[in-house]
N, C-alpha and C positions, 0 to 999 in steps of 0.2 A: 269508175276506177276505185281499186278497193287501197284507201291511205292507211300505210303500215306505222303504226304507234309506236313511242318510246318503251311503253311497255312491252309490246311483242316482240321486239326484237332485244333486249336484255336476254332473256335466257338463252336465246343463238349466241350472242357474245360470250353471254358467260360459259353455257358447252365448249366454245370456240378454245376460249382461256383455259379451261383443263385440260383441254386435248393437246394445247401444247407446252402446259406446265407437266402432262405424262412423259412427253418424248425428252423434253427437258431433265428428270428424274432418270429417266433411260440413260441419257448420254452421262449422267454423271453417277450411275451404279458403275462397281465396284470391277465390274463384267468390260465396260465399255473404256477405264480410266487403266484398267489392264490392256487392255489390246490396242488401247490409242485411237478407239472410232468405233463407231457404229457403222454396217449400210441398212439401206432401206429394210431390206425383208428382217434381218432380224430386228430394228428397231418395231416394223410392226407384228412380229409375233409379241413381242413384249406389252406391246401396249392394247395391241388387241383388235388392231385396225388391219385398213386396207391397203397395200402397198401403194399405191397412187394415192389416196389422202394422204399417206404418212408422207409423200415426196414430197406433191403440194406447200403442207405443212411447212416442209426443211426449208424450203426453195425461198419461202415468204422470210422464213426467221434468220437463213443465210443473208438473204436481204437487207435485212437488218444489222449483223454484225453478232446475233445473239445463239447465232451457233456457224459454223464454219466447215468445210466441205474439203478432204485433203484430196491435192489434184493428182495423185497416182495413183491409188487405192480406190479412191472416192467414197472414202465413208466420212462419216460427218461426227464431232465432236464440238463440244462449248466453246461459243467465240469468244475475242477479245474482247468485246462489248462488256457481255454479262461477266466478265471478270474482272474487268475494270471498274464495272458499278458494285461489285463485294467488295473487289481493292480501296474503295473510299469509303464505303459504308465501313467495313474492318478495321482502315484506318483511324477513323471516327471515332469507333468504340474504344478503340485498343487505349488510344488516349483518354478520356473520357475515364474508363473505367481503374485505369493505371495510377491516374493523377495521384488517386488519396492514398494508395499502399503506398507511391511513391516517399508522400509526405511523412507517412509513417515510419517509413525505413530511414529516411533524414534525421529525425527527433533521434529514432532509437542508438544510430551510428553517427550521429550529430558532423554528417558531411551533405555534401550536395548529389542527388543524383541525377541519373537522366535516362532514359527511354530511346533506343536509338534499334534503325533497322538495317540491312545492308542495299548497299544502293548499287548495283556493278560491284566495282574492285574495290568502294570503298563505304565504311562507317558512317551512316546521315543519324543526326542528334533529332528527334521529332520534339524532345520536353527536356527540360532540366527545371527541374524544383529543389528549394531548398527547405531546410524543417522547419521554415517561419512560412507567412501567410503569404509568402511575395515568391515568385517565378524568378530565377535567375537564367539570364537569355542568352549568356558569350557562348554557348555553343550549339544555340539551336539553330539547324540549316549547315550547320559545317560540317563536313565533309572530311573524313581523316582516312587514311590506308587500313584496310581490315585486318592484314597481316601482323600490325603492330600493335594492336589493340584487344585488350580481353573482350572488348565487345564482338568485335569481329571474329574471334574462333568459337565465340559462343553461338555467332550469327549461323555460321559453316561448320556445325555440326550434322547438317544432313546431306551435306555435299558426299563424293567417294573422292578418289584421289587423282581418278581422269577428269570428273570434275574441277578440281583443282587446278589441273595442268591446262587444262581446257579455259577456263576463270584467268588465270594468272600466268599464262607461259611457261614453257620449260627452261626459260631464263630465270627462274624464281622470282621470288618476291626481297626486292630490296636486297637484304645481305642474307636474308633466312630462302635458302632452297624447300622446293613444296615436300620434299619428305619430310623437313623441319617442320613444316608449318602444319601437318598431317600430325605428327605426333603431339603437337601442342593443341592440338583439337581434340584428337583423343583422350587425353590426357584430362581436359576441360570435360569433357563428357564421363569421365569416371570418377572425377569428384562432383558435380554437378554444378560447377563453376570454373570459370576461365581467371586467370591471374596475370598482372604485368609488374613487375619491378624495372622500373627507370627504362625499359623496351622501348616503349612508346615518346620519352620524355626524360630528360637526364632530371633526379628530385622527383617526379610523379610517379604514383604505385597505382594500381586498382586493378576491380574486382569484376567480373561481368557475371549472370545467371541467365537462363533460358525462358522468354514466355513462349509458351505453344497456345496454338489454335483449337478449336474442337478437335480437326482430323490429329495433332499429334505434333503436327510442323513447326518447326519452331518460328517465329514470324517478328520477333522483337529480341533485345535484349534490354535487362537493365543495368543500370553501370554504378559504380562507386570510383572518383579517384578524387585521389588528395595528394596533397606535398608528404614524402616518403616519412619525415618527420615527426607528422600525425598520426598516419595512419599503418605505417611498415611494420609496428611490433603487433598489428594485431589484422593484418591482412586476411590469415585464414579466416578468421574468426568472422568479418565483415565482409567475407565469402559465401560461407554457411547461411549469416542471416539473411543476403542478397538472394539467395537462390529459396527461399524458405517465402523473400518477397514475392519472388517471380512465381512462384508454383501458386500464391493466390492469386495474383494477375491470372493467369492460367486458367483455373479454375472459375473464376467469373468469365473467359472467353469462352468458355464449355468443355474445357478439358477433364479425363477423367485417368490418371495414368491406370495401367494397366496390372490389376491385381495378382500379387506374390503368393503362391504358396509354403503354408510354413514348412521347413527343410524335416524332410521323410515324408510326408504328406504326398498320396498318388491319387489322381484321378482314377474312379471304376466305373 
């Protein structure tokens, strides 16, 4: 009997492993996240295989939860699995890498900020730092209405407005109706920051900016608020820098915005 070694079979696993980190890079070109799935045969013209290996393949990693099989079409796109483990890896960094700009935007606006993402219908706080060495905690885990909140229309800026209705009901939100709450998004997106005076809180004002992901999405926000007091005569202003914070958070998440031509300037 011929005993098969730890060495001989590495490189079958490891072939094994790129053949389905290929199909994997399939489902998540640009091809497949437009049309909403792959099936078999075009996944393996893509990759270069056999249509029965390429099944195989799917069958093992549906199995798993790391790609998933839609039951009318039946083409196959990234499961909730492998999206769940970038969701915490993501998670992970976003804080990690956010902490120190945070700190820095504290000192410079000598208020407290926080890092919040949208959870459902509403605003979850993930950090709150202030410009000293020490973490301020009253609102990490809590939970506010996004509607009311500059965090929140900063959050919903990539939503559309059946999104919205879709999110929130055609009851609207609270006392603001969603075509309200559409224009106050907009609006957040053409200055590059969201703004609340006393909305959210009678005396509290603040500011929210956009972090984006590699792909562009926005995936956090960061937030400034204070007692109107402190900070009301110079909101815009602690607007600008907040969103100035967030485009470096950004840019260490791999963001790259998307280059301007200067005006008369034509592509030949």
């Amino acid at each position: 009997m011929t005993r098969v070694t730890e060495s001989s079979t590495t490189p079958q696993r490891g072939h094994g492993l790129r053949r389905d980190i290929d199909l994997l890079e399939a489902l998540a070109s640009d091809e497949a996240q437009s049309a909403g799935g792959l099936g078999v045969v075009r996944l393996a013209q893509l990759v270069g295989r056999e249509k029965t290996q390429v099944s195989r393949a799917l069958k093992a990693l549906t199995a798993e939860g790391i790609v998933e099989r839609d039951p009318d079409t039946l083409e196959y796109r990234l499961g909730w699995r492998l999206f769940s483990m970038v969701a915490r890896t993501t998670g992970n960094r976003l804080v990690r890498v956010a902490e120190p700009v945070m700190h820095a935007l504290c000192a410079e606006i000598e208020e407290t900020s926080h890092l919040c993402v949208l959870s459902d219908r509403e605003v979850l706080t993930l950090l709150s730092v202030s410009g000293h060495s020490f973490r301020v905690h009253g609102w990490e885990g809590r939970g506010v209405p996004a509607w009311q909140t500059s965090a929140g229309r900063v959050l919903l800026a990539d939503t559309t407005p059946d999104e919205l209705y879709v999110r929130f009901g055609t009851a609207g939100t609270g006392e603001l109706a969603v075509p309200e709450v559409w224009r106050l998004i907009q609006e957040a997106v053409r200055l590059g920051y969201a703004r609340v005076d006393e909305e959210f809180e009678a005396g509290l004002v603040g500011v929210s900016a956009p972090v984006r992901d590699f792909r562009g999405r926005v995936v956090a926000a960061i937030n400034i608020s204070a007692p109107k007091s402190r900070l009301g005569r110079r909101l815009d202003q602690a607007g600008r820098t907040t969103a100035a914070a967030a485009a470096r958070v950004s840019a260490l998440m791999g963001w790259e915005p998307p280059r301007t031509l200067p005006r008369g300037h034509r592509l030949t």
